[in-house]
N, C-alpha and C positions, 0 to 999 in steps of 0.2 A: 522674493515678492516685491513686485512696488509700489514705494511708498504711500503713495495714493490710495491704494487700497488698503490699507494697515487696518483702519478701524473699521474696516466694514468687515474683516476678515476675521478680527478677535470677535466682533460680534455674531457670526455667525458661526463661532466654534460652536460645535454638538453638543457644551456641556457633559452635566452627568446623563449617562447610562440605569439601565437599572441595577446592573451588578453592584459597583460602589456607593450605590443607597442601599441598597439590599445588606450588604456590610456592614454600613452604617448604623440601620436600622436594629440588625441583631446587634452590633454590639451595643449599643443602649439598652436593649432589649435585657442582655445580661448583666450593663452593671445595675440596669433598675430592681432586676429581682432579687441583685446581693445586697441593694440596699433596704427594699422590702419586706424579703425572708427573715431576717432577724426577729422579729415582733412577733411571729406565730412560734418561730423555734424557742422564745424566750424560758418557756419551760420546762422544756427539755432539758435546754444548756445549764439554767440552774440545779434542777435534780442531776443531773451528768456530775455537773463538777461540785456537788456541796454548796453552794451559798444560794442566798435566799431571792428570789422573783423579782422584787425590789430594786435589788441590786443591781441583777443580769439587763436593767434598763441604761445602766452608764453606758453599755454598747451601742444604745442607738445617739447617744447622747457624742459617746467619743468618736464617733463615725460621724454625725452631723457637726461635731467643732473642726475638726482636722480638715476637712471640707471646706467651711467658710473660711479659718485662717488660711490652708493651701492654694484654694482657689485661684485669687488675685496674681500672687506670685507664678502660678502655674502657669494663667494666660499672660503676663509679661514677657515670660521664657519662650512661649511657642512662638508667641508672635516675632522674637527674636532669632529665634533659630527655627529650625529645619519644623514644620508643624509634624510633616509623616514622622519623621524620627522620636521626637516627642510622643506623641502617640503610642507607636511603638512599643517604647519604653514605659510609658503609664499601664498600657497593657501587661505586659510582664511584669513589673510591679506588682499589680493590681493580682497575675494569677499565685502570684509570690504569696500574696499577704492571704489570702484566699485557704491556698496548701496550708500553711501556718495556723490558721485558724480552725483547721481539723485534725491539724493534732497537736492542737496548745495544748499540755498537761497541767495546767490552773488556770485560775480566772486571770490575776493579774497577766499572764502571758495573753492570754487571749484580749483581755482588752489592750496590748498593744498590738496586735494583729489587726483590730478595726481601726484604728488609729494611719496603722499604716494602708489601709484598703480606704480608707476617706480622701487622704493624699492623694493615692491613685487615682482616685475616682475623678479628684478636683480638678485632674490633668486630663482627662480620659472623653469629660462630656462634651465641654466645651471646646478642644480639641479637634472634635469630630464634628461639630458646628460648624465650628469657622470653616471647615475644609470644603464641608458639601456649600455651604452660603456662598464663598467668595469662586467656587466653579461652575455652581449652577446659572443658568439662565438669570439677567437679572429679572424678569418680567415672570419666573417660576419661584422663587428666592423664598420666597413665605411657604409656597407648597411644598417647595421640597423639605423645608426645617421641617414643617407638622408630620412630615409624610416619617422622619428620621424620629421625632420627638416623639412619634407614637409608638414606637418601640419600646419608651421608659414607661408610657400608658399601661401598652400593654401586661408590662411587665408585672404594673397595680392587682391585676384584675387574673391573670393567667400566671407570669413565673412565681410570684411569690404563695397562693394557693398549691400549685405542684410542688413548689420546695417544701411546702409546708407536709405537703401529704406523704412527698419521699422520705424526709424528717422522720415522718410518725415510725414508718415501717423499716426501713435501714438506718436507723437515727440521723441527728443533727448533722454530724460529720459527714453525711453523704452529701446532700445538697453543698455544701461547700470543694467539697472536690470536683463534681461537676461540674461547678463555675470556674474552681481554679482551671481543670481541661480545657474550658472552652474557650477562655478568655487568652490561654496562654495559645490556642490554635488560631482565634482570630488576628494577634499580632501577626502571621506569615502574609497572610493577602493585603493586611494594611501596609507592611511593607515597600510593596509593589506597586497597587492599586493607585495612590496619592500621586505616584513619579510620574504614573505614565500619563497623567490626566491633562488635557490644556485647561488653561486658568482663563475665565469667563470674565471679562472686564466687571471692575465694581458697579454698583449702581448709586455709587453715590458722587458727588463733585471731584473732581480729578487733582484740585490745589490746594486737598489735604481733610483732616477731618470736619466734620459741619459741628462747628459747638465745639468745640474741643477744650472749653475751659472748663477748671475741674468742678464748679458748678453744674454746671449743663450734665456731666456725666453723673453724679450723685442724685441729681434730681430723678434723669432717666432709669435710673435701675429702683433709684426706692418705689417707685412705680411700682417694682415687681415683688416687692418684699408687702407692699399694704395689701397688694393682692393677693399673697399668699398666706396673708394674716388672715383674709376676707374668706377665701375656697378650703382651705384646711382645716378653718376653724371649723367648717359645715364637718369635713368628714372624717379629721381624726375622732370625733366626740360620738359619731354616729350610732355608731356598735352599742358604746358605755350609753348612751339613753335608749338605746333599742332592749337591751337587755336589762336595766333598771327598770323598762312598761312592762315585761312581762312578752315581750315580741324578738326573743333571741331568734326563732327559726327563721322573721323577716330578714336578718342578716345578709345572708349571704346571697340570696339574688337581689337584693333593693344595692348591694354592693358592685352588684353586675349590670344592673339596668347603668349605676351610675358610672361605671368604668367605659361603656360602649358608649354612652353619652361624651365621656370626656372624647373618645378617642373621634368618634363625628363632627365634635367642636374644634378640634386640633384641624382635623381635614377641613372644613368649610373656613376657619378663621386664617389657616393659609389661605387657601385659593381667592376670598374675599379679599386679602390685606395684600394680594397682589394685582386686582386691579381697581379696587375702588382708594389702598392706599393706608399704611399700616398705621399711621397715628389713628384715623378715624375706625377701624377695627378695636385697635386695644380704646378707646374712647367709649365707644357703645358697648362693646363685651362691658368694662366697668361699671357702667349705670347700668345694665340689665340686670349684670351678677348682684347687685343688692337689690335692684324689684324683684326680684327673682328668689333672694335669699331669707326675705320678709313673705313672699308667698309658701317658701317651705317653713317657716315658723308658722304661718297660720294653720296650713295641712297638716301638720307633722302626726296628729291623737289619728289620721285618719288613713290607714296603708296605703289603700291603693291610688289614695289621693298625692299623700306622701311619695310615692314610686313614680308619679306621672312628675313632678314638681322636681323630684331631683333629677332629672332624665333632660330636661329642656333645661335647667339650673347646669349640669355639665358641660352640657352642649354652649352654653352661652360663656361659661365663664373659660372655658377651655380653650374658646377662638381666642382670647388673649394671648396667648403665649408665643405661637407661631408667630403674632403680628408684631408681639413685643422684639421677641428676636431679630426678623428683619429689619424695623425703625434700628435697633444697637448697630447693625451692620450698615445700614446706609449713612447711619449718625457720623460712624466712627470705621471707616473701611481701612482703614492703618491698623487699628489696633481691634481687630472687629473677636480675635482670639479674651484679649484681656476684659473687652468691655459683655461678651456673654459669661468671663468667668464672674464679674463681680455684678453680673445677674445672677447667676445661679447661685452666690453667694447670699444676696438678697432674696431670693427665696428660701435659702435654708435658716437665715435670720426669721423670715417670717413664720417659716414654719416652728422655730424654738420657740418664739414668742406666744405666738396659740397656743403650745404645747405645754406651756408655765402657767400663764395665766387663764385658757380656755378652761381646764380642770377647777379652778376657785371659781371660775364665772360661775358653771356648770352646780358646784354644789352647794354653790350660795342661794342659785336664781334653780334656771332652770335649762332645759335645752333650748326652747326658743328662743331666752333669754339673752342665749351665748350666742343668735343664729343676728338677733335684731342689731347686737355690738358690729358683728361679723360684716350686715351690709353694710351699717354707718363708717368701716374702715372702709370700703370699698369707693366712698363719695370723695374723700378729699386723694386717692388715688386715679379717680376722673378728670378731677382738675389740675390734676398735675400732669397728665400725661398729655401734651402737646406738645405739638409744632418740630422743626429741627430736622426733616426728612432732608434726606440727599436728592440729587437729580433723579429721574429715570433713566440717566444715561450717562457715560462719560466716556472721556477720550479714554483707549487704550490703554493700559499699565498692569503689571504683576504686582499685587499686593505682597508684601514683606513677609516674610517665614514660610512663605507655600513653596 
């Protein structure tokens, strides 16, 4: 080829396919519903194994720590070495720890089982980000995250209900051998798929990361941790005040109005944060997500009002993420593996933090109570999320570990 044409030629690589999002997609798809599924089986696994319901909670606890401490370290690694091979291997880990956990013979064994499936997991997500972000188009780069991201959505709303229902009828143990299957089948095409693909020049500045002080990067990711204080709080608490009014049966589709919501928000807050531009996405998803989270406290005594309120409430707070994502990759297109791991880290940070303290809000105050905290975290997460985009374009180059 000559030289002259070089970047007009990496630019015009085909990117991703739908095969390798379609991969992508399920495999998120499956580790979201391993990380899901735990919280409906929690009573089963206690009656199974002898100890008390209380207890069988350290599994989602030792799965979300293993997670946030692995994380970081895990996106360092990929970014350094081979991302397919990494992958890979988190994968089979991941169906390792899976197997093990359907036939731990005690509690203690099984809780290192999730210990080591949070590990995996910590390698597994953000992995598969950075792969599809730094091959796809840069001017699709947000749609395709959301398009990959809604897999773990999915996962919300569909794998961990089915796990839940297989659970009931072939016990606990099933659902985890299904995952361990699948997950240990999906490493053969990730194999492959990643080698053969051409790599889609970055979209951010070519002389190196934008911000790269360790400032700049701490600030970008707590972004996503006040967010996840802000969205989670609304819907880990959901259920427990649905069922404390006396409206257990609204559960389960006002859980589904809000799942389709999230997964519409994911799709539009991609497609948005690629041409209007991913800081001012994650900027307005942020101030909506708390007008928005203030109008489901006012609704909340009133269902179908309630149901209309979390539906557009998803839909808005959800275009954050895809957008969040590709701002980390243009921010940081060197290390674009390590800077979504210590996003996803920040959000399972937020997520523990609701999880401690939503519960005392909740029975101190009340549900709206915890909803009104929920959007005022959401404001000083507004004003911090700016500025530090990459180019829409740059010269030529392989980014490192692909």
């Amino acid at each position: 080829m000559h030289p002259a044409h070089g970047e007009r030629a990496v630019e015009e690589a085909p990117g991703l396919t739908a095969g390798p999002v379609a991969l992508a997609w399920l495999t998120q798809f499956m580790v979201g519903t391993d990380l899901f599924v735990v919280a409906p089986l929690l009573p089963a696994i206690a009656e199974s194994l002898g100890v008390s319901p209380a207890s069988t909670g350290l599994l989602i606890t030792a799965f979300a720590v293993a997670y946030v401490v692995a994380s970081p370290f895990a996106g360092w690694l990929s970014d350094r070495w081979d991302r397919a091979t990494v992958l890979v291997a988190a994968l089979v880990l991941f169906s390792a720890a899976n197997a093990a956990t359907a036939v731990a013979p005690d509690f203690g064994l099984l809780l290192a089982t999730r210990v080591v499936a949070g590990i995996a997991a910590a390698a597994t997500g953000p992995t598969v980000y950075a792969l599809v972000s730094t091959r796809a188009r840069p001017q699709a780069r947000a749609q395709v995250l959301a398009v990959v991201g809604s897999g773990l959505l999915t996962a919300l709303w569909v794998g961990a209900p089915a796990g839940s229902l297989l659970g009931r009828h072939l016990g606990w143990q099933s659902a985890f051998v299904i995952l361990a299957a699948g997950t240990f089948l999906l490493a053969f095409p990730h194999a492959f798929v990643w080698r053969a693909r051409p790599v889609v020049a970055p979209a951010a500045a070519p002389r190196g990361d934008v911000g790269t002080g360790a400032g700049t990067a701490v600030s970008a990711v707590a972004v996503t941790g006040l967010w996840a204080f802000s969205v989670y709080g609304l819907y880990t608490f959901l259920a427990v005040a649905l069922h404390a009014d006396g409206r257990a049966g609204s559960v389960v589709w006002l859980l589904v109005v809000y799942g389709i919501g999230a997964v519409v928000g994911g799709q539009a807050g991609g497609r948005i944060a690629d041409r209007a531009g991913a800081v001012r996405v994650t900027r307005t998803a942020l101030a909506l997500t708390a007008v928005l989270e203030v109008v489901v406290a006012l609704v909340y005594p009133v269902t179908w009002a309630l149901a209309c309120a979390l539906g557009l409430f998803a839909v808005v707070a959800y275009a954050f993420f895809p957008a969040q994502q590709r701002h980390l990759v243009d921010m940081f297109p060197h290390r674009a593996t390590a800077m979504l791991s210590w996003n996803n880290s920040a959000l399972f940070v937020g997520l523990s933090v609701v999880g401690a303290a939503g519960g005392h809000i909740l029975h101190a105050l009340d549900y709206p109570a915890l909803l009104y905290v929920c959007a005022a975290v959401a404001v000083p997460a507004c004003l911090v999320a700016r500025g530090g985009q990459g180019r829409r374009r740059g010269a030529p180059e392989k980014p490192p570990g692909n």
